[in-house]
C-alpha positions in Angstrom: 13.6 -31.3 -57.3 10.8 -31.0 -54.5 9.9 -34.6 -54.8 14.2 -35.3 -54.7 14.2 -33.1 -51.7 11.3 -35.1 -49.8 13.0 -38.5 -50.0 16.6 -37.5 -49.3 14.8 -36.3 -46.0 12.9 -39.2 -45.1 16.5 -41.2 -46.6 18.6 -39.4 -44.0 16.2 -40.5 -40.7 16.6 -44.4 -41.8 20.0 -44.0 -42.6 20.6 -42.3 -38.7 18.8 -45.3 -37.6 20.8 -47.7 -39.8 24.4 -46.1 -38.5 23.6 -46.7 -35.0 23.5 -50.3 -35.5 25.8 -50.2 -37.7 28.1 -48.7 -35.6 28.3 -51.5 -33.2 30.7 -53.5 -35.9 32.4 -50.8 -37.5 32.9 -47.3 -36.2 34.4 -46.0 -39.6 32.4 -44.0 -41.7 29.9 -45.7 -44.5 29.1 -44.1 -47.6 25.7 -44.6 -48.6 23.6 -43.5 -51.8 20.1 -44.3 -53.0 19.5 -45.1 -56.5 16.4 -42.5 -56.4 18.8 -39.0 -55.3 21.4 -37.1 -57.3 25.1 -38.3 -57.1 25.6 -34.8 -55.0 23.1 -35.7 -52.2 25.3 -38.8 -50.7 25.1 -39.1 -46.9 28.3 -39.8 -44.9 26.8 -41.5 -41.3 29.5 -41.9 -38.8 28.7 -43.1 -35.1 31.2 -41.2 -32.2 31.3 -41.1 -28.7 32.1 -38.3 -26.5 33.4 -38.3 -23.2 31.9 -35.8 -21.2 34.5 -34.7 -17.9 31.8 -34.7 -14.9 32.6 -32.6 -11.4 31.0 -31.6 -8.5 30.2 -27.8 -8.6 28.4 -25.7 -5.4 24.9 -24.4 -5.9 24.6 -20.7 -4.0 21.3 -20.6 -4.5 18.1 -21.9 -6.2 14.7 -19.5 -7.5 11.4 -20.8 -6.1 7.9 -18.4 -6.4 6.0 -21.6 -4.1 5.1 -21.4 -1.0 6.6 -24.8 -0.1 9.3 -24.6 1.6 11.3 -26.4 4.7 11.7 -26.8 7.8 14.2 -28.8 10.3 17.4 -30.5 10.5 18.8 -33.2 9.0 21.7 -35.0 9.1 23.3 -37.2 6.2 26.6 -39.6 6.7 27.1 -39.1 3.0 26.0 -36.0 2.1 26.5 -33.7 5.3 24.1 -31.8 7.5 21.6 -29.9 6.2 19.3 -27.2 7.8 16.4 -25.0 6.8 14.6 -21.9 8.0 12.5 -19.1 6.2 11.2 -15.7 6.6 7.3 -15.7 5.2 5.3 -13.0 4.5 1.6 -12.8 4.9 -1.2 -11.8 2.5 -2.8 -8.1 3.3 -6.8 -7.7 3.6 -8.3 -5.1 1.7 -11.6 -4.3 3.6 -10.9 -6.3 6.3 -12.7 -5.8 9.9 -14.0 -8.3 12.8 -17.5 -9.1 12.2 -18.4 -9.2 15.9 -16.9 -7.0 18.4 -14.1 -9.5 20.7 -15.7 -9.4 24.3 -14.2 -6.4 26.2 -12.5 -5.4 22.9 -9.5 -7.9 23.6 -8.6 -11.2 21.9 -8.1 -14.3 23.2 -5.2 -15.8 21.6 -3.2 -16.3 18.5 -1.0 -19.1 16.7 1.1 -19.7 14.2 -0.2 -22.4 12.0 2.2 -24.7 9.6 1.1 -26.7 6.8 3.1 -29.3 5.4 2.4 -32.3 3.2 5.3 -34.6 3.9 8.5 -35.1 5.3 12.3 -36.3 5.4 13.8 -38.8 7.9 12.6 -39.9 11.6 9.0 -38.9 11.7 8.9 -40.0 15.6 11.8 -37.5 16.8 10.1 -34.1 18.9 11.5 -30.6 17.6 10.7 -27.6 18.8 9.8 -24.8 16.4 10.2 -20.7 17.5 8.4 -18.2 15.8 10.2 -14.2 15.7 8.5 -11.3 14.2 10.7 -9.7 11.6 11.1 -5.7 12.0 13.4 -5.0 9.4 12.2 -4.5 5.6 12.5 -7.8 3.8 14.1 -8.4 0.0 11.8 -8.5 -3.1 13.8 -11.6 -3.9 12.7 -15.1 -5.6 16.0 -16.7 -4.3 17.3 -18.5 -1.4 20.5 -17.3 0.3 21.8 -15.9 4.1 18.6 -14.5 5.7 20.5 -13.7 8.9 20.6 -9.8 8.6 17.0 -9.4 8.4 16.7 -11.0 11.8 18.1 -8.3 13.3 16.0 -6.9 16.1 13.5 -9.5 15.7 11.0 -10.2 18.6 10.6 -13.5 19.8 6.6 -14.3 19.6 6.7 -18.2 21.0 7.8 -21.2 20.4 6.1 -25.1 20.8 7.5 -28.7 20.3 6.1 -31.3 17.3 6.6 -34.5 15.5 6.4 -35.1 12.3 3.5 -38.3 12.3 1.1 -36.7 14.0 -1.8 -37.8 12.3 -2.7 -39.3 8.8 -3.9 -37.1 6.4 -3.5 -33.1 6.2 -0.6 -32.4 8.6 -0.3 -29.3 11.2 1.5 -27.6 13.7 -0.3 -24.7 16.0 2.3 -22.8 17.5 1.1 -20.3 20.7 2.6 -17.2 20.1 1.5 -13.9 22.0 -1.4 -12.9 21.7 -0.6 -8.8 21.3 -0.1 -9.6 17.9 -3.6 -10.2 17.4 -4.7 -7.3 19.4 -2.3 -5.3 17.0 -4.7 -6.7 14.1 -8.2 -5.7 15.6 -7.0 -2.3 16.9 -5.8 -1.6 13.4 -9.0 -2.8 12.0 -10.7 -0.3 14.0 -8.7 2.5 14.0 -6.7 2.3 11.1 -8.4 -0.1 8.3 -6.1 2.0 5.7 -3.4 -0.6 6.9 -5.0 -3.2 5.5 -6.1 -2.1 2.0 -2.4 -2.6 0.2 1.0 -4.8 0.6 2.9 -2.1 1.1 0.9 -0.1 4.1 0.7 -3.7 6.1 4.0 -4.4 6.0 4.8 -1.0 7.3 2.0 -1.0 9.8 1.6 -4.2 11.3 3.5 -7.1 10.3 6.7 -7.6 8.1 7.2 -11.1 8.3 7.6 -13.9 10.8 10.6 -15.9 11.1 10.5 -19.9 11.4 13.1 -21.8 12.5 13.4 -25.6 14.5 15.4 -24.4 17.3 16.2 -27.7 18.8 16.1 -31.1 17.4 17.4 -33.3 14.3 16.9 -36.1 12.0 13.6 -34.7 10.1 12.6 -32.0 8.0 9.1 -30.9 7.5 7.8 -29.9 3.7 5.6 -27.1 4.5 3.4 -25.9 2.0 1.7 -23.2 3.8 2.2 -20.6 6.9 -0.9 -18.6 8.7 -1.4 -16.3 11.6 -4.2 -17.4 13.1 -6.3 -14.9 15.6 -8.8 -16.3 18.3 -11.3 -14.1 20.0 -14.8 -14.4 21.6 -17.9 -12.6 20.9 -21.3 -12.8 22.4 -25.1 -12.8 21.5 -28.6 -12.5 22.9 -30.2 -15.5 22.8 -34.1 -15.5 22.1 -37.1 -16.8 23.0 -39.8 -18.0 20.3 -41.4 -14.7 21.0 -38.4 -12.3 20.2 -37.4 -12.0 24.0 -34.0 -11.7 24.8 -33.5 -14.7 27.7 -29.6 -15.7 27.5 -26.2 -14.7 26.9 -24.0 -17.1 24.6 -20.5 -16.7 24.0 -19.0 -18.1 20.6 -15.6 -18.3 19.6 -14.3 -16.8 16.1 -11.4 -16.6 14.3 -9.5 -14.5 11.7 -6.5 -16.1 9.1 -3.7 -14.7 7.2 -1.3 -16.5 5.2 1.4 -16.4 2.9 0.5 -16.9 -0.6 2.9 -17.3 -4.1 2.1 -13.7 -4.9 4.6 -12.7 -1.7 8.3 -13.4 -2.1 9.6 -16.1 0.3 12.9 -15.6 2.0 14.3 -19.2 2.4 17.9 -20.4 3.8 19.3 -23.8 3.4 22.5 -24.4 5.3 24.4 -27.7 3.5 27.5 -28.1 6.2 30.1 -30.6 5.8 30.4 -31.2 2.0 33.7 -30.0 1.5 34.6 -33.3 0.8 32.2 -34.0 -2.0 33.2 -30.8 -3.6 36.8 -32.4 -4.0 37.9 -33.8 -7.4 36.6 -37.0 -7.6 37.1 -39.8 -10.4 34.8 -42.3 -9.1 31.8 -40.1 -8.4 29.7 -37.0 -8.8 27.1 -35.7 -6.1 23.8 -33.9 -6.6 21.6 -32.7 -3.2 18.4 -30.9 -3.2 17.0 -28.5 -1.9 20.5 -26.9 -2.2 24.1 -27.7 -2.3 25.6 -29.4 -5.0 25.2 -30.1 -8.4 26.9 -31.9 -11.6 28.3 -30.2 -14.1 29.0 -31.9 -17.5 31.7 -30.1 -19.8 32.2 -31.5 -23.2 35.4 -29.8 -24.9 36.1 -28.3 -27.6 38.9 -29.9 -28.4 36.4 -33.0 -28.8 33.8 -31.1 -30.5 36.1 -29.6 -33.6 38.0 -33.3 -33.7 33.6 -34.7 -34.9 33.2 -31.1 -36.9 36.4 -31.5 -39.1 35.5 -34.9 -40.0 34.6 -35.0 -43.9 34.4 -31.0 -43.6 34.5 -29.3 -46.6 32.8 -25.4 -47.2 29.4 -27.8 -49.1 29.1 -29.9 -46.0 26.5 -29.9 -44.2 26.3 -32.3 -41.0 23.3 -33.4 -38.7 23.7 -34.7 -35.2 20.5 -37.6 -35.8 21.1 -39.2 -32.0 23.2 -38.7 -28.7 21.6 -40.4 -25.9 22.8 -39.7 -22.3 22.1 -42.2 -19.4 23.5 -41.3 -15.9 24.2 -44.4 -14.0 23.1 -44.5 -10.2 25.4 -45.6 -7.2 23.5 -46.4 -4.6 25.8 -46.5 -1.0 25.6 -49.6 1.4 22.9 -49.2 4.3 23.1 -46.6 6.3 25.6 -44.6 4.8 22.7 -42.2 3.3 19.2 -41.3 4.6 18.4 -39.1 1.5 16.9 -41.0 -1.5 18.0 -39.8 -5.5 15.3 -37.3 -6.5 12.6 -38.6 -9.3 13.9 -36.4 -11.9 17.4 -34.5 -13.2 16.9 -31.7 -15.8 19.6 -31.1 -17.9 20.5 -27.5 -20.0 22.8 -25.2 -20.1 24.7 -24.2 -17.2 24.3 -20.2 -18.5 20.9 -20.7 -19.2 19.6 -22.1 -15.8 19.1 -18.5 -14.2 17.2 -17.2 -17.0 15.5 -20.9 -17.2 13.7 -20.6 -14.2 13.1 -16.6 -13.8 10.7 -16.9 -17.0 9.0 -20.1 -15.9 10.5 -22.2 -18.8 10.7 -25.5 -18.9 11.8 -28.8 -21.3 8.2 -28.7 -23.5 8.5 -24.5 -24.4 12.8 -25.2 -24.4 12.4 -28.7 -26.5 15.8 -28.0 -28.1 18.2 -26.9 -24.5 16.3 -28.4 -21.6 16.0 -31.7 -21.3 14.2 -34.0 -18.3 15.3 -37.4 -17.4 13.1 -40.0 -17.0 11.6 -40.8 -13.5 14.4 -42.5 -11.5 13.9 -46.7 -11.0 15.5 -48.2 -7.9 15.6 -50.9 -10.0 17.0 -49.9 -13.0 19.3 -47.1 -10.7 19.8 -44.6 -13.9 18.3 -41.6 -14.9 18.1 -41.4 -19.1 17.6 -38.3 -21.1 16.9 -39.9 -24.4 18.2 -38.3 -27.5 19.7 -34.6 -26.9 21.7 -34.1 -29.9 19.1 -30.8 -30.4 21.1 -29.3 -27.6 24.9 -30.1 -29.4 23.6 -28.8 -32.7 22.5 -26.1 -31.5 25.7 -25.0 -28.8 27.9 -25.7 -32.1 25.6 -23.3 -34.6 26.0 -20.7 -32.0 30.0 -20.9 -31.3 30.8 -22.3 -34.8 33.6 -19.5 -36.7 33.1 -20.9 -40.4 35.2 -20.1 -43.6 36.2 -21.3 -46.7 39.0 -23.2 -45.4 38.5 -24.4 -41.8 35.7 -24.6 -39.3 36.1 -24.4 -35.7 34.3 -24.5 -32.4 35.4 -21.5 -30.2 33.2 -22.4 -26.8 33.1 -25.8 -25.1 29.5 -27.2 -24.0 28.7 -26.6 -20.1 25.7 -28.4 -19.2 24.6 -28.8 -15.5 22.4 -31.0 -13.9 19.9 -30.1 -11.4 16.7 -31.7 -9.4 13.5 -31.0 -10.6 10.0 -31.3 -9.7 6.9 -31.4 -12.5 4.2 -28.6 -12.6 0.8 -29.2 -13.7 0.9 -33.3 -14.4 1.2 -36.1 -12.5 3.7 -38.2 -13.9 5.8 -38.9 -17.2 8.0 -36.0 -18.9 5.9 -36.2 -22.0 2.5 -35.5 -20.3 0.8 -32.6 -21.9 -1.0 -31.4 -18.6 3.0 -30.6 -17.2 3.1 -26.8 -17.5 6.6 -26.4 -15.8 9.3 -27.6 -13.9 11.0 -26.0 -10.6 14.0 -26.3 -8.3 13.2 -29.8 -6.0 12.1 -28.0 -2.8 13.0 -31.5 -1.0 15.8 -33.4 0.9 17.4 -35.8 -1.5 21.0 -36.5 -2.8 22.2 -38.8 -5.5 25.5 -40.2 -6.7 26.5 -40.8 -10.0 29.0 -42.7 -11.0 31.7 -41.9 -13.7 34.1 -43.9 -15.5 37.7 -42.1 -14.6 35.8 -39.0 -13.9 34.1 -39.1 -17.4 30.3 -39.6 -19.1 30.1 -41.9 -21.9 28.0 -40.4 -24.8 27.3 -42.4 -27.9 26.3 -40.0 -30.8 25.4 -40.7 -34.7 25.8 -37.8 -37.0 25.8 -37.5 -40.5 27.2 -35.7 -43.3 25.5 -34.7 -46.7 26.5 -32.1 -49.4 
C-alpha cells in the first residue's frame, strides 16, 4: 500500500498537467486510471473557470513602521488630486550634552533637514515647504489617517521654497526655522539632561513633533526617507604656538542632529480628492492608487464555488484544486490623461486578512498558501500575473465548507483584495530568498485594470479521487 500511495501521488500531478491541456478541446470531465493503482483510486480531472466580479473599493488607511513617507501635491486627470503631509517624531539622546560650550552660551541657528530618495511628476516646479512644532500629544499609531487635530495650537517654526532636481545624487532640503528651538536643546542639556535620557520625558520636555506640509505649489511629490532637526552653533579655542603659548583665538562651527527613526510612530495623511468617480460601478474598469485611495476587490461567489464542489461529490470524494492562474490585464490611458505609472507589484490575499497581514510583518514567502505577489509589471506585456493560487481557494473552501453525508456546501464567498506593494530585503523577483517582507507602496502610482463586463476570468483545473 505505501508504494500504491507514492505513485497515485506523483499520478495525480501529471494528470493536473495533462487536464489543462486537455481542457482546451473538451471541458467535460475525463476519467482516467493507471494500470499500476487500485480500481478505487480513479482520478476525475475537470478544467473550470470562474468569473471573479471585480469593483472599486476605498482604502481608509494603510500601516507603514518606515520612515519614508511623502511630501507634496499632485494632481492626476485620471486619478484625482492627491496630497501628503506628516507629523514626525524625533529620536531622544540618552546622555546627550554640547561638547564645547556655543560662544556666549547662544546658538546660531537651526534647520529642518529632509531627505528624500526620489520623486513623482515635474521635478522643475518650486514649492515651498512650512515647518510647525506640534504641542499636543501625538497617537501611538502605525496608520495613516486625518492628522488635523493634533495641529492644534501648533507654532509656526519657518518655512523655505525647493525643487525637486536639485542635484544628482543624495537629495536635500534645509529648511531655516527659528533658532529658539535649538537654544531650547542646549539649555536643556545644561540644566535639565534628565529630558534627554527617555522617549517619554523628551516629548514632554522639549519637542513633540514637527509638522511638514508643502504649503504652496503642485505637480510633484517628494519621497522622503528621512527628517532631522539640525542645530548650528559656534565655539571657540586657543590656538598655540610650538611652544604651548596661547597666541590666537579661532572660532569653529558645530552642529548637533536629531532625527526620526522606525522605532517612532509616524503620523502620515494622504488626501485622494476627486475619485468619486472611480468609486462608481464600473464594467469596463477597476482602479488601484498608491500611497492611498483605492483598491480592487475580487469576490468569487458562492454560488460559483458549491456549483465546482458538487461536481462528482459523494461523502468518499476527495477533490484537489491542482491550478488556477490569475492574470490581471493592464489598460494603459492615451497620453496625458495620467501622470502616475502602474506600481511594480499587486499583492493579492484576503481582504480580512490584510490588517493582520501587515501588523505582524507577514508577507507571501511566511503566508505561501493566502498571500500572493504578482510578478513585476512589463510595459510591454501591460499585465500583472500571480501564477498558480489554487492554495488560497482550497484553503477559503476547507475553512467555510458545512460537510455531511448527503450534501456539501460552501457558506462564505472568497473576498480577495488587491493592494500595491513594495519588496523588503531583495532587489528584485518575488521568489528571491534575500526578500524578508512586503509593505504598503509608500509612492504615487495608479493603475487600471480592465474587466470583461465587470468580471476576472480564472481558468482552474481540479481533480477528484476517492
Amino acid at each position: 500500500m505505501r508504494i500504491i500511495k507514492q505513485s497515485f501521488w506523483a499520478a495525480l500531478a501529471a494528470v493536473a498537467m495533462g487536464a489543462f491541456v486537455f481542457a482546451a478541446c473538451n471541458d467535460n470531465a475525463s476519467k482516467v486510471g493507471f494500470t499500476t493503482q487500485p480500481k478505487d483510486e480513479v482520478l476525475t480531472a475537470k478544467a473550470d473557470t470562474f468569473l471573479l466580479s471585480a469593483q472599486t473599493v476605498e482604502v481608509p488607511s494603510i500601516y507603514s513602521r518606515s520612515t519614508y513617507t511623502l511630501l507634496g501635491q499632485l494632481s492626476d486627470p485620471l486619478f484625482g488630486d492627491l496630497r501628503s503631509s506628516y507629523v514626525t517624531r524625533l529620536r531622544h539622546a540618552p546622555g546627550f550634552k554640547f561638547a564645547h560650550e556655543p560662544e556666549g552660551k547662544k546658538i546660531d541657528s537651526a534647520f529642518v533637514e529632509i531627505s528624500y530618495s526620489s520623486w513623482a511628476g515635474d521635478s522643475t516646479l518650486w514649492a515651498k515647504a512650512s515647518i510647525y512644532e506640534v504641542t499636543k500629544p501625538l497617537p501611538d499609531s502605525h496608520y495613516s489617517g486625518d492628522i488635523r487635530s493634533y495641529l492644534q495650537g501648533a507654532k509656526r517654526l519657518g518655512s523655505g521654497s525647493y525643487k525637486a532636481e536639485n542635484k544628482t545624487g543624495d537629495h536635500f532640503i534645509y529648511i531655516p526655522v527659528d533658532k529658539a528651538i535649538g537654544q531650547r536643546f542646549y539649555d536643556a542639556s545644561v540644566q535639565h539632561p534628565e529630558y534627554f535620557e527617555s522617549q517619554k520625558a523628551f516629548e514632554e520636555n522639549l519637542l513633540r513633533g514637527i509638522y511638514v506640509e508643502s504649503s504652496t505649489g503642485s505637480g510633484c511629490m517628494l519621497s522622503v526617507y528621512s527628517t532631522a532637526l539640525l542645530i548650528y552653533y559656534t565655539y571657540t579655542v586657543n590656538g598655540k604656538t610650538a611652544d604651548g603659548k596661547a597666541d590666537s583665538v579661532i572660532h569653529r562651527r558645530a552642529s548637533y542632529r536629531f532625527a526620526n527613526t522606525s522605532q517612532l510612530y509616524l503620523s502620515q495623511q494622504f488626501d485622494h480628492a476627486n475619485r468619486d468617480e472611480l468609486l462608481k460601478p464600473n464594467s469596463k474598469y477597476s482602479f488601484i492608487t498608491s500611497p492611498l485611495g483605492l483598491a480592487t476587490e475580487l469576490t468569487l461567489t458562492k454560488e460559483d464555488l458549491n456549483r465546482v464542489v458538487r461536481s462528482g461529490w459523494s461523502p468518499k470524494t476527495k477533490r484537489l484544486f491542482n491550478e488556477a492562474k490569475l492574470t490581471l490585464p493592464v489598460d494603459i490611458p492615451a497620453d496625458g490623461r495620467t501622470v502616475l505609472q502602474p506600481p511594480k507589484y499587486l499583492l493579492l490575499l484576503p481582504a480580512d486578512s490584510v490588517k493582520t497581514f501587515f501588523e505582524t510583518g507577514q508577507s507571501h514567502l511566511t503566508q505561501p498558501d493566502v498571500a500572493f505577489l504578482s510578478s513585476e509589471y512589463s510595459i510591454l506585456s501591460r499585465e500583472y500575473n500571480f501564477g498558480n493560487i489554487s492554495k488560497l481557494i482550497t484553503q477559503h473552501i476547507e475553512n467555510h465548507k458545512s460537510e455531511t453525508s448527503s450534501s456539501i456546501e460552501i457558506k462564505q464567498p472568497l473576498r480577495l483584495l488587491l493592494v500595491p506593494v513594495s519588496l523588503e530585503g531583495g532587489k528584485s523577483g518575488s521568489s528571491s530568498s534575500d526578500v524578508t517582507g512586503v509593505a504598503h507602496y509608500l509612492f504615487p502610482s495608479g493603475v487600471r485594470i480592465k474587466l470583461d463586463n465587470g468580471k476576472i476570468r480564472l481558468g482552474i483545473v481540479h481533480t477528484t479521487y476517492e
